[in-house]
C-alpha positions as CSV (number, residue, x, y, z in Angstrom):
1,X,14.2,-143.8,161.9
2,X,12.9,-147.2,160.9
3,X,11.1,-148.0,158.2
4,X,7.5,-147.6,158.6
5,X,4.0,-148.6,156.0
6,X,4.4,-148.5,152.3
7,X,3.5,-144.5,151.3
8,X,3.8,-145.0,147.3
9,X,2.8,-148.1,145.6
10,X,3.2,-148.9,141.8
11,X,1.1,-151.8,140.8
12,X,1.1,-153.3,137.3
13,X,2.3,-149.3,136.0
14,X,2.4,-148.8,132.1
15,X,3.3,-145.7,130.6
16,X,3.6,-144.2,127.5
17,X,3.5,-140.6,125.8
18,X,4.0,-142.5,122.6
19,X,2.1,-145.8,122.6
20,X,4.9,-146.9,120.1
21,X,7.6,-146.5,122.9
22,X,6.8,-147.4,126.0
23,X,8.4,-146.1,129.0
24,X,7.0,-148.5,131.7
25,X,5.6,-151.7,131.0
26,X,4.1,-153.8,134.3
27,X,6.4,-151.7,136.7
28,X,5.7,-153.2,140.3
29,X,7.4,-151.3,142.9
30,X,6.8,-149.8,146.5
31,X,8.3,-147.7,149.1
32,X,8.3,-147.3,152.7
33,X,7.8,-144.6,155.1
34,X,11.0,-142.6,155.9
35,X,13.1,-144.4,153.6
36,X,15.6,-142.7,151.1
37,X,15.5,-144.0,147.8
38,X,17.3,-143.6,144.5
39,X,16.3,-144.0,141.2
40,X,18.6,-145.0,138.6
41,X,18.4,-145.5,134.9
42,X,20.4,-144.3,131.7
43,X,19.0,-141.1,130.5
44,X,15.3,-140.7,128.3
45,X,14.6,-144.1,130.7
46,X,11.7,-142.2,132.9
47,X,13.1,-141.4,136.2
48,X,11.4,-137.9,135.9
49,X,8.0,-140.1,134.5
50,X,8.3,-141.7,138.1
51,X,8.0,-138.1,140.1
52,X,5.3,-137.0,138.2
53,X,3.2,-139.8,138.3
54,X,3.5,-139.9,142.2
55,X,2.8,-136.3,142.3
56,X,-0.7,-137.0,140.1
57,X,0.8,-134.6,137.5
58,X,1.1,-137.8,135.1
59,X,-2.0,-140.8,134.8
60,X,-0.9,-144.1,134.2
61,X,-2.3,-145.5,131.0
62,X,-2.5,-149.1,132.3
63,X,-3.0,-150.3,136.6
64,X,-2.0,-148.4,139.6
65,X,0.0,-145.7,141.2
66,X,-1.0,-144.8,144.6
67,X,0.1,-142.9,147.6
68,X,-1.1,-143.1,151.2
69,X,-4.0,-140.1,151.5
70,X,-3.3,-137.1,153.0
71,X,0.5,-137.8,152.3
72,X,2.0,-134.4,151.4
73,X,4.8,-134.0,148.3
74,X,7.0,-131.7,147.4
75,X,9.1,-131.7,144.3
76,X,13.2,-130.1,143.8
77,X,13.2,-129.9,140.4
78,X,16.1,-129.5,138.3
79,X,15.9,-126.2,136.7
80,X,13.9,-123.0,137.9
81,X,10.9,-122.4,135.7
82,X,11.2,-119.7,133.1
83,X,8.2,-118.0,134.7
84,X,9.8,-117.5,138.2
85,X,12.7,-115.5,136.9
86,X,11.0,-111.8,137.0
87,X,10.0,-113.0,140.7
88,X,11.3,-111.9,144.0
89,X,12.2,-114.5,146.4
90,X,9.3,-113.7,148.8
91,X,6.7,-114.0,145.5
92,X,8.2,-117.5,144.6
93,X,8.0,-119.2,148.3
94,X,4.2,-117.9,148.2
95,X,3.5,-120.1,145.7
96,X,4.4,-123.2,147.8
97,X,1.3,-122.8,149.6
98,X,-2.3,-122.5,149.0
99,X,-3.4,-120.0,151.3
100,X,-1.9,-116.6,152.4
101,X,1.0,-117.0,155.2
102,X,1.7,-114.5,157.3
103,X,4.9,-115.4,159.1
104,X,6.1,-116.2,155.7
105,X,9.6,-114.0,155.4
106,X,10.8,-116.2,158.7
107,X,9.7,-119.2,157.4
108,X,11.7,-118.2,154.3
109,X,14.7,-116.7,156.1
110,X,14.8,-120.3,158.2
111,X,14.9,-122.5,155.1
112,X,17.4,-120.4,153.4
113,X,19.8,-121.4,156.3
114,X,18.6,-124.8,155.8
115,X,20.2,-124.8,151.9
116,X,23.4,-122.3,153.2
117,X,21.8,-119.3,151.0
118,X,21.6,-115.8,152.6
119,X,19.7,-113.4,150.1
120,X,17.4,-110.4,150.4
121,X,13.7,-111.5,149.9
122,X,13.0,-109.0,147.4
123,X,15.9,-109.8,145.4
124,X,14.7,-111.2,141.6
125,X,15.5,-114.8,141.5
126,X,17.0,-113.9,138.0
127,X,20.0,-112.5,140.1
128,X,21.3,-115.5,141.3
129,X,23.8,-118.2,140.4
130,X,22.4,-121.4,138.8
131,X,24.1,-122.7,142.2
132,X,22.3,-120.4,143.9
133,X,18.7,-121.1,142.1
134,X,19.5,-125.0,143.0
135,X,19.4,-124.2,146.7
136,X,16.1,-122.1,146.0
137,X,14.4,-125.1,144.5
138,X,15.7,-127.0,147.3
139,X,14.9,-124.8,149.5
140,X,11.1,-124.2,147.8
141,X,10.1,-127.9,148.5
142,X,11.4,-127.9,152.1
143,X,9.3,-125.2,153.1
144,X,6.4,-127.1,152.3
145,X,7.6,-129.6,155.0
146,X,6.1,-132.4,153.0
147,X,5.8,-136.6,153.9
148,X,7.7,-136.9,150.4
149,X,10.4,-135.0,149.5
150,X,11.4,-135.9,145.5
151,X,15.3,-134.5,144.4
152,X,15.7,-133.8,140.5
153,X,19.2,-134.3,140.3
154,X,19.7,-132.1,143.4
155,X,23.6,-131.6,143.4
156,X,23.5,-129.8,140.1
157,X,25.3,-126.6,139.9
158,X,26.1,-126.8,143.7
159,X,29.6,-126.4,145.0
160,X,31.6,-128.6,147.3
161,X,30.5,-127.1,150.4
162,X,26.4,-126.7,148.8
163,X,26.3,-130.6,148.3
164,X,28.1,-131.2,151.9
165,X,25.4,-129.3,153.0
166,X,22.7,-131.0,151.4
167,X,24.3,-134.7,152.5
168,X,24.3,-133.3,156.0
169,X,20.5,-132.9,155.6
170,X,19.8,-135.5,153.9
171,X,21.2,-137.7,156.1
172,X,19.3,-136.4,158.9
173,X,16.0,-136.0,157.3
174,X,13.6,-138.1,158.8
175,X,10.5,-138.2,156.2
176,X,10.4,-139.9,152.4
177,X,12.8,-138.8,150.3
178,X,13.1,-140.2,146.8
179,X,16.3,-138.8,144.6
180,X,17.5,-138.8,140.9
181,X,21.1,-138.3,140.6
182,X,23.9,-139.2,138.2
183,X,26.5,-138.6,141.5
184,X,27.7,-141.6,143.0
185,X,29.4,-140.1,146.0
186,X,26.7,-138.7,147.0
187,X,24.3,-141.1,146.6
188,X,26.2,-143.8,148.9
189,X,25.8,-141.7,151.8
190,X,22.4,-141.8,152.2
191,X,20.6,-144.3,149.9
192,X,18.6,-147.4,151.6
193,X,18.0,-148.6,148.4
194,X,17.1,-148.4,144.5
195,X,15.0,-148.3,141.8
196,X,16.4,-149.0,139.1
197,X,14.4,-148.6,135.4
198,X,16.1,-150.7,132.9
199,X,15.0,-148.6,129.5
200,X,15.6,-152.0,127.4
201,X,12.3,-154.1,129.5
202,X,11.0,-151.0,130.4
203,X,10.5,-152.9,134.5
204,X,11.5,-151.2,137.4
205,X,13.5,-153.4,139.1
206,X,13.4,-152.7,143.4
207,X,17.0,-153.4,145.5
208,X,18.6,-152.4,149.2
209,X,21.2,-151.6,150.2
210,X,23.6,-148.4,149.5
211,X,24.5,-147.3,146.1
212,X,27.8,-148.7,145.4
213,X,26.0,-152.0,147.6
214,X,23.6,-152.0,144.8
215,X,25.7,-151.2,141.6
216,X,27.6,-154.4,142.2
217,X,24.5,-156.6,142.6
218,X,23.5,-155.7,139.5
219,X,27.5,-155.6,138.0
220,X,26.7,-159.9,139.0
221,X,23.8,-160.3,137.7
222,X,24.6,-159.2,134.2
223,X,27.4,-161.4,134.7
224,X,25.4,-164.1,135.6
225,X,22.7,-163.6,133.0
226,X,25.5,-163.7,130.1
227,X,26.9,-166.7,131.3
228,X,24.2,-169.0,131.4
229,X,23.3,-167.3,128.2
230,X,26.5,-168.4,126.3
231,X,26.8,-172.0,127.8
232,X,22.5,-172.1,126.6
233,X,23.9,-170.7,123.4
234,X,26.7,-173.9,123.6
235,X,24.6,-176.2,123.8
236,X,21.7,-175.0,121.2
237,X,24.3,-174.7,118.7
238,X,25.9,-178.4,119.5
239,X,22.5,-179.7,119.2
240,X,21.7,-177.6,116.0
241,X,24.9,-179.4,114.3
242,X,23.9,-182.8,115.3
243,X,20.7,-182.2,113.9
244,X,21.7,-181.4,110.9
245,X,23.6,-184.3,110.5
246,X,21.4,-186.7,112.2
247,X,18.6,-185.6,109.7
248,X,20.0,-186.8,106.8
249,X,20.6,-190.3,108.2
250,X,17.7,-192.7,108.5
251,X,15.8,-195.0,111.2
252,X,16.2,-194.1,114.5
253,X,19.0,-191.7,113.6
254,X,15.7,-189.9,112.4
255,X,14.0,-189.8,115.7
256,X,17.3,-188.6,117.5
257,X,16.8,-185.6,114.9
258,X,13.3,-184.8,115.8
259,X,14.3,-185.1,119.9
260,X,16.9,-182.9,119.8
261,X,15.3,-180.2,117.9
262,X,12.7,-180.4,120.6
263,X,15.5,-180.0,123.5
264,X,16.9,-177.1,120.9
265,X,13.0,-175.4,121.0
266,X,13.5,-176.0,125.1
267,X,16.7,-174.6,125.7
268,X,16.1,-171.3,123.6
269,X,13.2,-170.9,125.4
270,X,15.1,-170.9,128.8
271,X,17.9,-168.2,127.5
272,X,17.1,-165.2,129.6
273,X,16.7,-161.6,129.0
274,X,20.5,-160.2,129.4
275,X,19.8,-156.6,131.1
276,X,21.0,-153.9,128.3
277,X,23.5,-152.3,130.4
278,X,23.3,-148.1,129.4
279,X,24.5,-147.3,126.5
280,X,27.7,-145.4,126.5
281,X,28.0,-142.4,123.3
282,X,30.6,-143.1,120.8
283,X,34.1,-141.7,121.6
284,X,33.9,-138.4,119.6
285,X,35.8,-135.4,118.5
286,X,35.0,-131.8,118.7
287,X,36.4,-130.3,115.1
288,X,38.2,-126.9,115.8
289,X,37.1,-123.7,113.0
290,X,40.2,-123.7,110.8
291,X,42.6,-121.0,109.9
292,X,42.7,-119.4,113.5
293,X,45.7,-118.6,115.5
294,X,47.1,-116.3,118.6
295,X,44.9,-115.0,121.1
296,X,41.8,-116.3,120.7
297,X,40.4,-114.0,123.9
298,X,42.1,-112.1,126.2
299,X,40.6,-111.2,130.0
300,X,41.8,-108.1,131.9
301,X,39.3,-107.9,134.0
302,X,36.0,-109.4,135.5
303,X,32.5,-108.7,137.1
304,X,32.4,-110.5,140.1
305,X,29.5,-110.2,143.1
306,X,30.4,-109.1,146.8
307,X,27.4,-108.4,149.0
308,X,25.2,-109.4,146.1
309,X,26.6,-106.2,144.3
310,X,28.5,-106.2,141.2
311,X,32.2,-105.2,141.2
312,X,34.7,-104.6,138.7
313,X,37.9,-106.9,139.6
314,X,41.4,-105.8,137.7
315,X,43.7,-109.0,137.1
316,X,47.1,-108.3,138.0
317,X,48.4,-110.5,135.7
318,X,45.9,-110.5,132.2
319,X,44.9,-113.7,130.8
320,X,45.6,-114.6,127.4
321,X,43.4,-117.6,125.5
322,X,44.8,-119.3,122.5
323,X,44.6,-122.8,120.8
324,X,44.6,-125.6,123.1
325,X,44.3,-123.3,126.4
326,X,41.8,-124.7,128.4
327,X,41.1,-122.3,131.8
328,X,39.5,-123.0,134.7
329,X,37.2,-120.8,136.6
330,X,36.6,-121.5,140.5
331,X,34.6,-119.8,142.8
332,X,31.8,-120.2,145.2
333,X,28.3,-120.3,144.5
334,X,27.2,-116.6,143.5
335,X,30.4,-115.1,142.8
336,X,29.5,-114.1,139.1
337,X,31.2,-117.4,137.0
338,X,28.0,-117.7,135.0
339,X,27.7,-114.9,134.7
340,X,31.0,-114.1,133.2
341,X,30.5,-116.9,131.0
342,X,27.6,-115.4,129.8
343,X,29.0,-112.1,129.5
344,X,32.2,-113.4,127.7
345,X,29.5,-115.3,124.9
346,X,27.6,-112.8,124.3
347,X,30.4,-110.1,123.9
348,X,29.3,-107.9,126.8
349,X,32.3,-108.3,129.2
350,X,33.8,-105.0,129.4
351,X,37.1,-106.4,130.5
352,X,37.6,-109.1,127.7
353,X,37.8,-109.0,124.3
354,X,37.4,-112.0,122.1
355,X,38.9,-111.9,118.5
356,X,36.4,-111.3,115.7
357,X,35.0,-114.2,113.8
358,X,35.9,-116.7,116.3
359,X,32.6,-119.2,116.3
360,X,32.0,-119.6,120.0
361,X,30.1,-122.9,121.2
362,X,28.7,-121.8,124.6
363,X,27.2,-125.0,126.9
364,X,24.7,-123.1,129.6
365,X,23.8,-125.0,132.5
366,X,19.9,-124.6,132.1
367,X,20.1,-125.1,128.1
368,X,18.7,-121.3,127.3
369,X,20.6,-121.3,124.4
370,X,18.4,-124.3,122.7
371,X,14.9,-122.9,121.1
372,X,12.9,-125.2,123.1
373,X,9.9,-125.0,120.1
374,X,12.5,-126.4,117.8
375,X,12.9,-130.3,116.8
376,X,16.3,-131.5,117.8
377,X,16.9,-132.2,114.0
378,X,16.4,-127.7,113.8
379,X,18.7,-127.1,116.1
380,X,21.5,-129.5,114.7
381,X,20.7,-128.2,111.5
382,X,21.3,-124.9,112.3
383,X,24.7,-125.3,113.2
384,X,25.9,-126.1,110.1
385,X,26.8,-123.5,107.2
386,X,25.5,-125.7,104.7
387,X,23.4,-128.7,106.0
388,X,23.6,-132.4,105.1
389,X,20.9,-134.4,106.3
390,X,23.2,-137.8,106.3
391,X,25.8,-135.9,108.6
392,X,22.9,-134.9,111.0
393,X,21.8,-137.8,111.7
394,X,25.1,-139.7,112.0
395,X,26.1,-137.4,114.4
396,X,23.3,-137.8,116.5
397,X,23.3,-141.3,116.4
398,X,27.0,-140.7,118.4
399,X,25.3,-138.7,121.3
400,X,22.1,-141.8,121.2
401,X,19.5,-139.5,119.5
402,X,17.8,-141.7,117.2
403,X,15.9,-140.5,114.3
404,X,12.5,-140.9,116.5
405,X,14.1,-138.3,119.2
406,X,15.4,-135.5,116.1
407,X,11.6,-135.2,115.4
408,X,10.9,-134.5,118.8
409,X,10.7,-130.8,120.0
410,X,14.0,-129.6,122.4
411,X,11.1,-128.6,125.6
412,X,10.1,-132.5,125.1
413,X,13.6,-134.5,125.4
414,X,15.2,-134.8,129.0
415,X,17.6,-132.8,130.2
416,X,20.3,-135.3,129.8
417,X,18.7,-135.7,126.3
418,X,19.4,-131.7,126.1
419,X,23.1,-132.1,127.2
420,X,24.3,-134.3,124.6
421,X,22.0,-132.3,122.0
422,X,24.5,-129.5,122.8
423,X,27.4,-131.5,122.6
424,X,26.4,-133.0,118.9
425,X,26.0,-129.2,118.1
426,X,29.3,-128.7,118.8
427,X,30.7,-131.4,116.7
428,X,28.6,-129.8,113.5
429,X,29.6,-126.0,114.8
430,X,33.5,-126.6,114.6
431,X,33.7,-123.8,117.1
432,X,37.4,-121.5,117.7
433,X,36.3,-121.1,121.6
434,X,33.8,-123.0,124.0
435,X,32.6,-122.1,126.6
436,X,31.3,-124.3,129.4
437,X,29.0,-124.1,132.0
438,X,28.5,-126.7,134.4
439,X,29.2,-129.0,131.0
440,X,28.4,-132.3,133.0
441,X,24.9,-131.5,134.6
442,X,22.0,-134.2,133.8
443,X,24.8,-136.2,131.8
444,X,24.7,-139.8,132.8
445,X,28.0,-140.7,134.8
446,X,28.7,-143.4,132.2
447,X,29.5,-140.7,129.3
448,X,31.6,-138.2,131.4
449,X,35.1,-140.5,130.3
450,X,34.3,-140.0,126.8
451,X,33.2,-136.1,127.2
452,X,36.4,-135.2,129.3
453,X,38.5,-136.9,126.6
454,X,36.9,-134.8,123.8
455,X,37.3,-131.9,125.8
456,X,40.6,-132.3,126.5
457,X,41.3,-133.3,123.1
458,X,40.0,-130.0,121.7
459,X,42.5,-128.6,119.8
460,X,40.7,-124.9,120.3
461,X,40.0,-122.5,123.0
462,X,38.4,-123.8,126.1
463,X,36.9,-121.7,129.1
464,X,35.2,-123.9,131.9
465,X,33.4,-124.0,134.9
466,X,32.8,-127.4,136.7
467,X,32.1,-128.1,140.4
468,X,32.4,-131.9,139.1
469,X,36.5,-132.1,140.2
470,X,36.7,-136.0,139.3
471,X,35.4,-134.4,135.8
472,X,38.1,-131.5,136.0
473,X,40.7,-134.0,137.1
474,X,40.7,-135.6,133.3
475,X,41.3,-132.5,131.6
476,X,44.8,-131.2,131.2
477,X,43.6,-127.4,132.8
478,X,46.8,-124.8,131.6
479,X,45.1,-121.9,133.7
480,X,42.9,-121.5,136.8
481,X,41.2,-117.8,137.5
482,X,40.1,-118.1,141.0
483,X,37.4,-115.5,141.2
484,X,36.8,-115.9,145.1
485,X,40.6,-114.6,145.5
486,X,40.3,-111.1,143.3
């Protein structure tokens, strides 16, 4: 469908939760009816900022964010809510509505098939997969059958054929839809066009076009900005030096001075601001906990769910973990993979055994593991056996957590923010096993080179689960346990 009127406008937006670090500053912006539009920035840069202050959850402190009245929105966000776990299905989809609905369970049972999820509506949404609880909150804002539809990094956690399915809709979907997500393929399917937040200005700069379209445009216009900065830069310098000599000289060699430090006072004042491409985290290595050896775990068997009902799986052939192992686990969405994870961190997997003392660092896809009333600077801390506060904070620096962010509470920092939290609590851990779950979700796509490098570096144990297979295909995998084929 065509584009229709403008639905959200941003006009002269500034935003702040800290008015000593601004998130926008002046962001001018709009977006049409029935368009589908990304929004792309490094991560802490406000693309979550942006949904709430269309939803009205969020004020700006400075001008203007509207939306057309009466327009409807709905919100996928990225993680299900603490709260909802002790809920059945049924209970969570009545909260997408105001009022009592009485042909609710087929309105439910019809959306589910939208997402590719068939569950019992009095199942607890606790029970399911974080794949699974992706398609619910996909699922939860479709129901609404809102003007705009907002995606928080919607492919998280989903399996190949989840985000197929999602594209598929997507690409038919013929209201708003405005998406945060750090995966390219998917984007370039759908996207009209971008918004892209440049955390260095703080502007929100507005393009068309696709997403690969749009990544080059800006690609040249970096390119374009440095060069006419270093032949400005040339020149102020060439003038700088004749200055300096002419200055000393008297007469009119005088006045040539004085004129060229004008043209000097020009010329800096045309050098543009270069765009601060994101920042990449330092290549980094994950220590391993000294004097192990041999089997680090060993799996004989596995829970697994069929029917939504746990069964016990025998492996014909046991799996043995030592130093540098590094297994895969595949499976659909549901099968029980983090739930094994789980189970194997927390000791509770009847059919593995893990050797004793070995310091397990366990990455969970929904960060459950970090106390979200800690600072960042606690939870770093805590992962050392005797902490040094210079060591801390040079380790956070790697993973772009400045000194500002460690004072900052865990519940407060974006979920990227989270993921590389984890990852710089690795590095202080110096862990004998880790365990990953989904160990590239809310990471910007610009760090996953340097993550997949130190993961496959590791000199320890590593168990994994990743539906990111460009991610996978970095990482020297020595076993794959295929739970869909037990």
């Amino acid at each position: 469908m065509n584009p229709g009127n403008v639905i959200v406008r941003f006009n002269e937006v500034t935003f702040s939760y800290d008015k000593n670090k601004p998130i926008l500053t002046e962001a001018n912006f709009s977006v049409r009816e029935n368009t589908k539009i990304t929004i792309m920035g490094q991560n802490g840069a406000g693309k979550s900022t942006i949904f709430k202050l269309i939803t009205g959850e969020l004020k700006p402190n400075e001008g203007l964010a509207s939306v057309t009245p009466g327009t409807t929105i709905a919100i996928a966000a990225q993680v299900m809510s603490r709260d909802n776990m002790k809920k059945t299905i049924e209970e969570y989809f009545s909260h997408a509505f105001n009022k009592k609905i009485y042909n609710l369970p087929r309105k439910i049972k019809k959306v589910l098939d939208i997402v590719h999820l068939d569950a019992p509506l009095d199942r607890k949404i606790i029970q399911f997969s974080g794949g699974q609880q992706a398609r619910l909150l996909l699922a939860f804002a479709l129901i609404q059958e809102p003007d705009i539809l907002l995606l928080d990094e919607p492919t998280n956690n989903l399996d190949a054929e989840g985000i197929k399915h999602l594209t598929e809709f997507l690409m038919e979907y013929v209201k708003t839809c405005l998406v945060i997500s750090h995966d390219a393929d998917f984007l370039n399917t759908f996207t009209d066009g971008v918004l892209y937040l440049d955390s260095y200005t703080q502007k929100v700069e507005q393009y068309v076009g696709n997403y690969y379209d749009v990544l080059n445009e800006i690609e040249a216009q970096l390119e374009r900005e440095r060069a006419k900065n270093a032949q400005l830069r040339k020149s102020i310098q060439d003038r700088k030096d004749k200055v300096n000599f002419f200055a000393n000289k008297g007469g009119k060699m005088r006045k040539l001075a004085s004129k060229l430090r004008d043209q000097v006072e020009e010329a800096e004042e045309h050098m543009v601001d270069e765009r601060q491409e994101d920042k990449t985290i330092n290549p980094f290595t994950i220590p391993v906990q000294p004097d192990i050896s041999g089997i680090i775990a060993q799996i004989k068997s596995v829970g697994v769910m069929v029917n939504h009902n746990p069964v016990e799986k025998k492996l014909i052939h046991p799996i043995e973990v030592r130093l540098k192992s590094k297994l895969l686990l595949k499976g659909p969405n549901g099968i029980g993979k983090s739930t094994l994870l789980k189970a194997l961190a927390d000791g509770s997997e009847k059919g593995a055994q893990i050797s004793p003392n070995i310091k397990i660092g366990y990455y969970q896809q929904d960060f459950a593991g970090l106390d979200f009333e800690k600072t960042a600077y606690q939870v770093l801390e805590e992962m050392m056996e005797i902490p040094f506060n210079q060591t801390i904070y040079a380790t956070a620096a790697q993973f772009l957590l400045s000194s500002e962010i460690l004072r900052n509470k865990v519940g407060s920092l974006s979920e990227g923010q989270k993921g590389l939290l984890c990852y710089a609590r690795f590095v202080l851990q110096k862990p004998g096993l880790l365990i990953m779950d989904e160990p590239t979700n809310h990471i910007n796509f610009r760090h996953l080179p340097i993550i997949a490098k130190a993961l496959n570096d590791y000199q320890g144990a590593l168990i994994l689960v990743s539906h990111a297979y460009e991610f996978i295909d970095q990482i020297e995998i020595t076993e794959t346990l295929d739970l869909g084929t037990l």
